[in-house]
N, C-alpha and C positions, 0 to 999 in steps of 0.2 A: 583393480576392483571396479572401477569407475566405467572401464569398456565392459566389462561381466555384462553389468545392470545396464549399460547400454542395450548388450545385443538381446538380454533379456526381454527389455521393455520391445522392442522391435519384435521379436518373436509373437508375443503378447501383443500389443497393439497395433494397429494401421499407423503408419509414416506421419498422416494429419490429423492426427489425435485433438492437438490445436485447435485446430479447427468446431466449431459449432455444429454438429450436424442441422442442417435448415429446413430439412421434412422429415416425418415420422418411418419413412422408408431407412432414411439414412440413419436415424439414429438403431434401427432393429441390426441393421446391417453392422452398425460399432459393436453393438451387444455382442452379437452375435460371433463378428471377426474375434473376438475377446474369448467367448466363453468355447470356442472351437478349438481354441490353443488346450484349453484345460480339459477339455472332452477328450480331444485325441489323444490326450499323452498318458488318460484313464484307460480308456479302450483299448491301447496299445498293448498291454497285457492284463487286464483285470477280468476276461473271460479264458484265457487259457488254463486255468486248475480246474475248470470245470469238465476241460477234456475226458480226462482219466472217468468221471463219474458216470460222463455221458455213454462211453462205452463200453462201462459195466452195466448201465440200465438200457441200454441199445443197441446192441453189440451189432445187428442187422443196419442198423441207419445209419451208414458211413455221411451223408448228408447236414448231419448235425453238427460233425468235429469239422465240416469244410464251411460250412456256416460262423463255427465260430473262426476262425481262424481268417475267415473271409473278414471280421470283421477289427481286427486285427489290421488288414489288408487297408481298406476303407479310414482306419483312423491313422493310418501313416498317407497314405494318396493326400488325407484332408490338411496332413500337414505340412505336402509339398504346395497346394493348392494355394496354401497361405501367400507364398512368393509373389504368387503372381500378379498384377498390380490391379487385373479386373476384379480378381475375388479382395481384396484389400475394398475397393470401391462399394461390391455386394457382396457383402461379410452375411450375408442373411444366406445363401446358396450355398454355405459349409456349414452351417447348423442343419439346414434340409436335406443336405447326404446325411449326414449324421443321424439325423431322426428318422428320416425315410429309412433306409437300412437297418437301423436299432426295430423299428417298428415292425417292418415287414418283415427280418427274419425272425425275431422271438413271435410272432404270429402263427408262419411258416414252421416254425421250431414245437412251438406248442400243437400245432395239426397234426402234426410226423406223430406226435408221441399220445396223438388222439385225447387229448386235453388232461392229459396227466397233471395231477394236484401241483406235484413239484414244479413243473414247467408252466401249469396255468399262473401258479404263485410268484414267478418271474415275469410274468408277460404282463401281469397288473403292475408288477411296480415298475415296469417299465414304461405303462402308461402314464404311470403318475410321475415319473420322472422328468419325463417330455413336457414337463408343464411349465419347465426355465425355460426352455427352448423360447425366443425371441424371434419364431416368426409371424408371418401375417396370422391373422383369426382364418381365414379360409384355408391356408397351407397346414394347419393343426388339423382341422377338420378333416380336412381331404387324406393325408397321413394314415389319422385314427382310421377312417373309415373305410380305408381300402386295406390297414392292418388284418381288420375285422373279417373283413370279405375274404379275406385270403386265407384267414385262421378255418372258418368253417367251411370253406373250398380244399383243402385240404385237410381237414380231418375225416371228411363225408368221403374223400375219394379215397382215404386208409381206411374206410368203413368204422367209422366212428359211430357209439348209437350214444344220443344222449337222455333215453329215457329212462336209467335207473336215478335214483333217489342222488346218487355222489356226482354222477353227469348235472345234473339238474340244477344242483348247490353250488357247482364250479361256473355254470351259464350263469345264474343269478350274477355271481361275485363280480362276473364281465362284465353282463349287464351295466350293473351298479357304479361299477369304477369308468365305465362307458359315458355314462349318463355325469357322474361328479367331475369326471376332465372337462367334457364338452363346455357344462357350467361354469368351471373356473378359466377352461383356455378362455372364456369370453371377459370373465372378471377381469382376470389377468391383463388380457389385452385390453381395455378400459383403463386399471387403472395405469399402464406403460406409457396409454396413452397420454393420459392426463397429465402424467408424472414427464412426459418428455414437452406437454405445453408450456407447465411452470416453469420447467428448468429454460425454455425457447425466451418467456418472459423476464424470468431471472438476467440470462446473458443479454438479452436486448437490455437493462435496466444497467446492466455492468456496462456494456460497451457505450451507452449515452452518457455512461457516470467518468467511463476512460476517455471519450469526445469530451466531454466537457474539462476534466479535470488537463486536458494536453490543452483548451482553450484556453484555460484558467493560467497555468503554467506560461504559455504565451504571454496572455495580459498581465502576468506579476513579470516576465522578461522586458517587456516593453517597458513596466513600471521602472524597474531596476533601471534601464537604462534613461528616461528621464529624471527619475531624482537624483542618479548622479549626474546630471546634468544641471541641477539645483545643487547640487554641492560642489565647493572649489574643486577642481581638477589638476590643480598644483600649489603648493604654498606660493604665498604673495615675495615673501622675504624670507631667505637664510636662516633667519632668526626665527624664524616662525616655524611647526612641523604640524602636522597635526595625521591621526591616524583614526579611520573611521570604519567596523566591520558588523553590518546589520546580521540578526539573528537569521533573518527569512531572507528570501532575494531582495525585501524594497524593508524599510528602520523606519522609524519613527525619530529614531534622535535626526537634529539638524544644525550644522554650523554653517556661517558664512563670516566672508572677512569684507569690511565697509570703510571703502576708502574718502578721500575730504580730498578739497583744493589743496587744505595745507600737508603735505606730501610726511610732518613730523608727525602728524596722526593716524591712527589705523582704530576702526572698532571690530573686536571680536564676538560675534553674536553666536551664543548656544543651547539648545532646545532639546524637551524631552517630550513626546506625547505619549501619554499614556495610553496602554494600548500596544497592538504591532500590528503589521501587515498593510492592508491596501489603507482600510479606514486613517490609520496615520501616517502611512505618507501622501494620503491626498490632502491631512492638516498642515503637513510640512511643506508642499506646494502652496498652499494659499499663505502661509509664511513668508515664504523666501519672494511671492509677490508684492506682498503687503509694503515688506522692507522696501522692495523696488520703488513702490512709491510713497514710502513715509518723507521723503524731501526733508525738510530743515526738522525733524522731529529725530534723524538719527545720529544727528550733533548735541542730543541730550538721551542717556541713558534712560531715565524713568520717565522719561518724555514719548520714546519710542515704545518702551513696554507697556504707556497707558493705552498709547495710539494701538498696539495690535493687540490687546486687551479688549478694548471698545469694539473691532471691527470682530471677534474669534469669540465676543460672548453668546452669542445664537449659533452659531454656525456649525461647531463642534458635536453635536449628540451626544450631549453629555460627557467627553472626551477633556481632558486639563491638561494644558503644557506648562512645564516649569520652564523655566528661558534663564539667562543672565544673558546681561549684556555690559562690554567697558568698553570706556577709549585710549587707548594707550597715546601719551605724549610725550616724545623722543627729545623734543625742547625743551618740556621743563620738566622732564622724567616723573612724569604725574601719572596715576590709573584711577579715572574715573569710571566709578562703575555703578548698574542696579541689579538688586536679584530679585525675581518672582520665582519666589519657592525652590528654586533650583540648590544642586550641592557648590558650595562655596567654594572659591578657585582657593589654593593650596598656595605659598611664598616662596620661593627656596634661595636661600643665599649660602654659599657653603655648604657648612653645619647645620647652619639655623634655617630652621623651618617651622613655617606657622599657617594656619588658615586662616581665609579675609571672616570676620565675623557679620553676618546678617542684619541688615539694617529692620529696624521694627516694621511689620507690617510685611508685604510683599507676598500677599496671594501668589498662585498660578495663574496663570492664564487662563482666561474664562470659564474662572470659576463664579466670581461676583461683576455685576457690572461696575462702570466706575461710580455712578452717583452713590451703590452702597460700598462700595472701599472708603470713599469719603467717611459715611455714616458710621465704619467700624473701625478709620484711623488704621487701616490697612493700603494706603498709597504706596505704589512705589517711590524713595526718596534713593536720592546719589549719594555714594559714599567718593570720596579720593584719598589715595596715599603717593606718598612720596617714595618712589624707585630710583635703587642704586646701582647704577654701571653691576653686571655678572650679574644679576639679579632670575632668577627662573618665574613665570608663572603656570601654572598647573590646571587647567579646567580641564571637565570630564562629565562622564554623564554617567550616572548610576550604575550601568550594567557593568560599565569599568570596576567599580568600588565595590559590588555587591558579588562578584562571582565566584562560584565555590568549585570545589574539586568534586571532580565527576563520581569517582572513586568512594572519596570520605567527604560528604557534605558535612561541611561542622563550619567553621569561620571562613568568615568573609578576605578577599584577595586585600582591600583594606587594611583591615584587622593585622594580617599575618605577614605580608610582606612587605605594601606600598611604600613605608616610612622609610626602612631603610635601603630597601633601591630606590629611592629620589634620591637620596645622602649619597649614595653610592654613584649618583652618575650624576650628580650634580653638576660636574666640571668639564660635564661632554657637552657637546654641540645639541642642538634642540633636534637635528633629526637621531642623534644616537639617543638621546633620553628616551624619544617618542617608541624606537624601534626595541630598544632593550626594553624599555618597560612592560611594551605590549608582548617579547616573547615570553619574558619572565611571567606574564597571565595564561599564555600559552600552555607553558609550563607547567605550574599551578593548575589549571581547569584542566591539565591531561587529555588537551584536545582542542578542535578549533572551532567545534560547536557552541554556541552561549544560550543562558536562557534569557536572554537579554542584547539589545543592541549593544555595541561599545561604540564609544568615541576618546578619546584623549588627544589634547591641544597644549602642546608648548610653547609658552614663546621666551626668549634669552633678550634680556636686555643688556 
């Protein structure tokens, strides 16, 4: 079916259809190539029933049935014509056999029969028909008007008289239909004109829209590839996994892992910007530089969140990131941690599974500055707990916990599955928790599209 409508459209249109025509010659020439498919294949036989009539009203003018039959002739030549690659180019020179011969014999045709009502009554609508015709303004004219000349050159030399009263009513009707083509071929061709500038303006407006948009696509390729270059490129340790898949080419969520002299500690830093696309990950760049040089401020948890709090309060547009950040200590199996508005890392021991609870206070990130977190007793303060050998922790960022099935939007990945696949693979190593979790979302969303960045971070104590 698929080759049918191929060879169809082929038949029907030039090869570079694609293409824009880029002068008004070219686009008459498309019309044209187009509407010659559909002329000839009318012509082809839609003047043969007329034979039989013709030669009971004109049994003497063999001339008429070789006229029509001629044209017959003309609309198969036009459809070999098509082939050929010049007339494909100037598609306007198969509408002008077309019309020139439509014109000049029903002219010719009408004289023989010395302007007979019946045959005058075709020769008008056949002026009015030429009026799709998509050639030039002077190719219409020139046409019409040597139709004309030929009509009354041949009816005068069959001794045609046109002084009775029925003569007279038939000239007028020419006249008339004379005078209203001329009028509209002009219209016509105005407004073809017009109508092929907007469409010239249109596709120029597309094709700056398609330049730019393959710019754009570019500059978020380039993005993609330096903010994963702001995000770890491999877990630090074993025990650690973590798995991170932005919505768009460039996320807004952000983690990084912050290492100390003392080699038992590791801090896990992870961010939401609200928001997607360029606007946040160019907050998540000034993030992951911030950290670079927060110095002795990222050996304190709410120490570090006040520090890029203070620097991210102007700077954002309005824009808020939730963040946590902890330090995990393999010596004295301690997690110290702070949260600014972020979702709470998740426990797992076994069976038992719990969530860290939120310390009072802890805005987002430049939301408030700090002198009023002060005033609203909205600081961020450090929590710690004590970690036991086989211990899991669990951070994640929203788009993880919030995504729903493509299919049946109803509850959240959270809600319906998260609890008991942690339970479930508790006992797996932190990169199969990380990898089963994230298919089992896969799964669930029926897809690898999110409306939302993900991230999810395990680490095994």
């Amino acid at each position: 079916m698929s080759k049918f409508v191929k060879f169809v459209k082929r038949l029907m249109f030039a090869y570079d259809t694609e293409v824009f025509p880029q002068t008004y010659n070219e686009e008459l020439s498309r019309q044209s190539y187009f509407l010659s498919f559909i002329a000839s294949v009318i012509l082809l036989f839609v003047w043969l029933p007329y034979i039989p009539l013709d030669q009971a009203l004109y049994p003497d003018e063999p001339l008429i049935v070789y006229f029509r039959i001629g044209l017959t002739a003309v609309a198969a030549i036009v459809l070999v014509l098509r082939f050929i690659p010049y007339f494909k180019k100037n598609g306007v020179w198969l509408a002008f056999i077309i019309e020139l011969y439509l014109l000049m014999t029903t002219g010719i045709l009408t004289g023989i029969t010395k302007g007979d009502s019946s045959y005058m009554g075709g020769y008008l609508f056949i002026i009015m028909v030429t009026l799709i015709a998509p050639l030039r303004l002077y190719q219409n004219y020139l046409i019409m008007a040597g139709s004309v000349v030929t009509f009354f050159i041949v009816a005068l030399s069959r001794g045609a008289s046109f002084t009775d009263l029925h003569a007279q009513y038939s000239l007028r009707d020419l006249g008339s239909t004379v005078l209203v083509a001329a009028v509209f071929y002009f219209l016509i061709d105005r407004y073809r004109y017009k109508a092929f500038l907007r469409s010239k303006e249109l596709q120029e407006d597309r094709n700056k829209l398609a330049l730019r948009g393959r710019i754009i696509e570019k500059e978020l390729s380039m993005a993609r590839t330096i903010q994963q270059r702001l995000i770890p490129s491999a877990n630090p340790q074993e025990w650690i996994s973590a798995i991170y898949k932005p919505m768009d080419l460039v996320g807004g969520d952000f983690y990084d892992f912050i290492f100390f002299r003392d080699m038992k500690k590791i801090g896990i830093f992870l961010s939401d910007v609200s928001g997607h696309g360029i606007p946040a990950a160019f907050i998540t760049s000034m993030i992951k530089s911030f950290i670079l040089q927060a110095g002795r401020f990222r050996e304190d948890p709410s120490a570090l969140l006040h520090y890029l709090n203070d620097l991210l309060a102007t700077q954002t547009n309005n824009n808020f990131i939730t963040a946590f950040y902890g330090i995990i200590d393999l010596k004295n199996h301690t997690y110290e941690y702070a949260n600014a508005g972020h979702n709470m890392p998740y426990v797992l021991r076994g069976d038992c599974i719990y969530q860290l609870l939120p310390a009072k206070g802890g805005s987002p990130l430049a939301v408030f500055k700090s002198e009023e977190m002060r005033d609203f007793q909205r600081q961020y303060r450090n929590n710690i707990i004590q970690l036991e050998p086989g211990t899991k922790i669990v951070l994640f960022t929203d788009g993880f916990l919030d995504t729903v099935n493509i299919s049946k939007p109803g509850k959240d990945f959270e809600t319906e599955k998260l609890y008991e696949l942690m339970i479930a693979n508790s006992g797996k190593t932190s990169r199969e928790f990380t990898v089963n979790l994230y298919n089992a979302l896969l799964e669930f969303r029926d897809g690898d599209k999110f409306e939302d960045d993900v991230c999810l971070i395990c680490v095994d104590i």
